[in-house]
N, C-alpha and C positions, 0 to 999 in steps of 0.2 A: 609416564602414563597419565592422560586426563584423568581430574578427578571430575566424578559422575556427578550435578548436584542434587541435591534434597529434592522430593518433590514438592512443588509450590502448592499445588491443591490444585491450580486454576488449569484453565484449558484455552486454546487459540485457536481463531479459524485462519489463516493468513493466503490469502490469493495471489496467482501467479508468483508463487513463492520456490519454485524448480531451479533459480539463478536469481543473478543480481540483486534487485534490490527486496524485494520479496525475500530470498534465502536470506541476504544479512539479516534481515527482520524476524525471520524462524530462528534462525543461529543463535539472537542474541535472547531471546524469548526461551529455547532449549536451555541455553546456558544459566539462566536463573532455575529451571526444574518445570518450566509450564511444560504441557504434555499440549502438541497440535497437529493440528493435521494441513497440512498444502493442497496448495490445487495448482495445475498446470494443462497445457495445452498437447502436451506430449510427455506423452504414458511409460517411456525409455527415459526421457532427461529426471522425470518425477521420480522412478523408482529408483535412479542413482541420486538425487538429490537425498530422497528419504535415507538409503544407507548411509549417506555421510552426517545428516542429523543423529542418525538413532532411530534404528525401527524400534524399541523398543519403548517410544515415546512419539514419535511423528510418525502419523498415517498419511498416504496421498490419495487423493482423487481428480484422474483425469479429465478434462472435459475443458468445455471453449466457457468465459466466463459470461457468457449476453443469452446462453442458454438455462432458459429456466429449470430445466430436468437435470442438468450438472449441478444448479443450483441445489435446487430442493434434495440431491445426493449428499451435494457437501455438510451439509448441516445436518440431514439424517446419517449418515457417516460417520460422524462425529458423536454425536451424541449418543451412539451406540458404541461407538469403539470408549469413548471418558467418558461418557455421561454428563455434561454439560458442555456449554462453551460460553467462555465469560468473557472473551473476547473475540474481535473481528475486526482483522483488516484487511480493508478493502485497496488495493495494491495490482489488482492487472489491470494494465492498459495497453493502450495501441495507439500508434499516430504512422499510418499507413501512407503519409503523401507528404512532402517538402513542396512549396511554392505558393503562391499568392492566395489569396482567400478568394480574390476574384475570379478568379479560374476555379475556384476548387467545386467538383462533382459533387454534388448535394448525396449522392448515395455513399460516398464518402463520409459525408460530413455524419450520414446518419450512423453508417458504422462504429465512428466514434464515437458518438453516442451514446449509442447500446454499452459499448464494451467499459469504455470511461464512467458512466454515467450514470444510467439503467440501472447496468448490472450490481452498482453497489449500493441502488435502493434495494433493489429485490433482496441480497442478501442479509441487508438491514431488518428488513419486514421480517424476513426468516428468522433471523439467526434470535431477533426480537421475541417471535411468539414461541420459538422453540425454548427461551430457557431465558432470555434477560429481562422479560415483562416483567417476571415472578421474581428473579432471583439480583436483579442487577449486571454491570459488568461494562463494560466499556467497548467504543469504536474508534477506530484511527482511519481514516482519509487519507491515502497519499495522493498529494495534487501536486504544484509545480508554482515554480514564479515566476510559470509562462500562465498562470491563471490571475497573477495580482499587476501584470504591464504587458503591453502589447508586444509579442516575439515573431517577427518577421520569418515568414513560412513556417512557421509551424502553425498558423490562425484556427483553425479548427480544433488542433489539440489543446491551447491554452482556453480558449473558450469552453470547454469541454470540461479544463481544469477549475475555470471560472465558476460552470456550473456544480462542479464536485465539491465547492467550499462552499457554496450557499446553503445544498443539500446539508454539508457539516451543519452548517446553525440550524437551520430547519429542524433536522433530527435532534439535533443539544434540545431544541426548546421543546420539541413534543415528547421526549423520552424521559425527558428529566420527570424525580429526582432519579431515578431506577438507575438508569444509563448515562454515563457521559461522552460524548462525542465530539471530536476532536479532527483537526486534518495537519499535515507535514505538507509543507512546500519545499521541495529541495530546487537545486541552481542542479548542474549538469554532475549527474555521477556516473563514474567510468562503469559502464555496464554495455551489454551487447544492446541494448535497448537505444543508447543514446550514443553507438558508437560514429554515428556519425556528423554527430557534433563537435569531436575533437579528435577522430583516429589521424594520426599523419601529421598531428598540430597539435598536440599536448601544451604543451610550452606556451603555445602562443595562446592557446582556450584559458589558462591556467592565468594568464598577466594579468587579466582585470580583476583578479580575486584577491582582496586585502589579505587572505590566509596564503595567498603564493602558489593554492592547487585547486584538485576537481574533488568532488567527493569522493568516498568509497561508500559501499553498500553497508557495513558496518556503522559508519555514521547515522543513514537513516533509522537502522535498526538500533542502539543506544534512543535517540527520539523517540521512536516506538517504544521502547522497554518502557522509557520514561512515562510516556503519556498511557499506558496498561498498568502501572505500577501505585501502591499508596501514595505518593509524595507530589502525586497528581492528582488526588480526592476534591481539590478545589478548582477545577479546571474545567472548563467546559465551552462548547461553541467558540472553539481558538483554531487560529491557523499558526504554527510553530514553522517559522521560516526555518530554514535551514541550508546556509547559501555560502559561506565560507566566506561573508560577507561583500558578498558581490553587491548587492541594494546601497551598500557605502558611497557607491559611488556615481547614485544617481544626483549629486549634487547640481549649480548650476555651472 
């Protein structure tokens, strides 16, 4: 039988957090005692995700993330269900189109955007005058390091991710000392998200990684824990690569 843990005190907001990399990140955030609530895009995978956290500690709220009415639920949600939220991370994205930048449909580009980009100031601003102005608390950024070198067809999204690590400093420097703010760039982890970076080629995605593999969702959630947690109290406006050391080998 798990043992249940203590509770932490604290509270999380975690987005697109119904699978992959998001869930590792609640998972690992439950497993210390934080009490949080998910968001997701579909209201069937959310409420099975939450049973397997623990209703008893993780609430869900459905909704698309670049809507601000899901928005302003999620944090109202929260702070009614625990009464604070000391943490937020900003974790859904979308990269909706593979192929050149030059071809790519500006309504596209804008989609990603919103969803990448937009949506995790808004929840920032929110989740900000709801309870971190007064009380403090910490933000986590999941970006990519398709946002720190140039990743062929995916141009839109690493830009995207580009802009989601500036945002990082941006907010470190205007929130401080209250808030600290933080982003994770991971290299490719095996999720529905990024299945098409390595389905059918495992092996051969995995060569260029001095570690020998691809992430799991777990991995980025440890980072997370780490960057929400005390031993993090001196941190602020970083991007915490996370790549299994694939940047090793940008040598000449």
């Amino acid at each position: 039988m798990t043992e249940i843990p203590a509770p932490s005190g604290k509270v999380a907001l975690v987005t697109g957090a119904s699978r992959g990399i998001g869930y590792g990140i609640a998972e690992a955030l439950v497993a210390r005692g934080d009490r949080v609530c998910i968001t997701g895009r579909n209201e069937e995978t959310l409420k099975e995700a939450v049973e397997a956290l623990g209703s008893d500690r993780v609430i869900g709220v459905a909704g698309k993330a670049h809507d601000l009415d899901h928005q302003a639920e999620a944090v109202e949600r929260t702070m009614e269900a625990f009464g604070r939220v000391d943490f937020l991370v900003n974790n859904a994205g979308t990269n909706p189109v593979f192929g050149p930048i030059a071809d790519l449909d500006l309504n596209v580009a804008r989609k990603v955007f919103e969803t990448n980009v937009i949506s995790a100031l808004g929840l920032a601003q929110k989740t900000w005058h709801a309870w971190q102005k007064d009380n403090g608390g910490a933000i986590v950024n999941i970006a990519s390091i398709a946002g720190l070198a140039p990743s062929p067809f995916i141009g839109a999204y690493g830009v995207s991710k580009a802009a989601m690590i500036n945002l990082t400093q941006q907010l470190a420097h205007e929130f401080a000392p209250k808030v600290r703010v933080n982003a994770i760039a991971p290299a490719v982890v095996k999720t529905k998200f990024a299945q098409a970076l390595y389905e059918g080629r495992e092996e051969e995605a995995a060569a260029g990684y001095p570690l020998a593999r691809l992430g799991v969702p777990s991995d980025i959630g440890g980072a997370a824990a780490f960057l929400t947690s005390a031993q993090s109290d001196w941190i602020t406006g970083q991007t915490l690569v996370v790549d299994g050391g694939l940047f090793l080998k940008a040598g000449v």
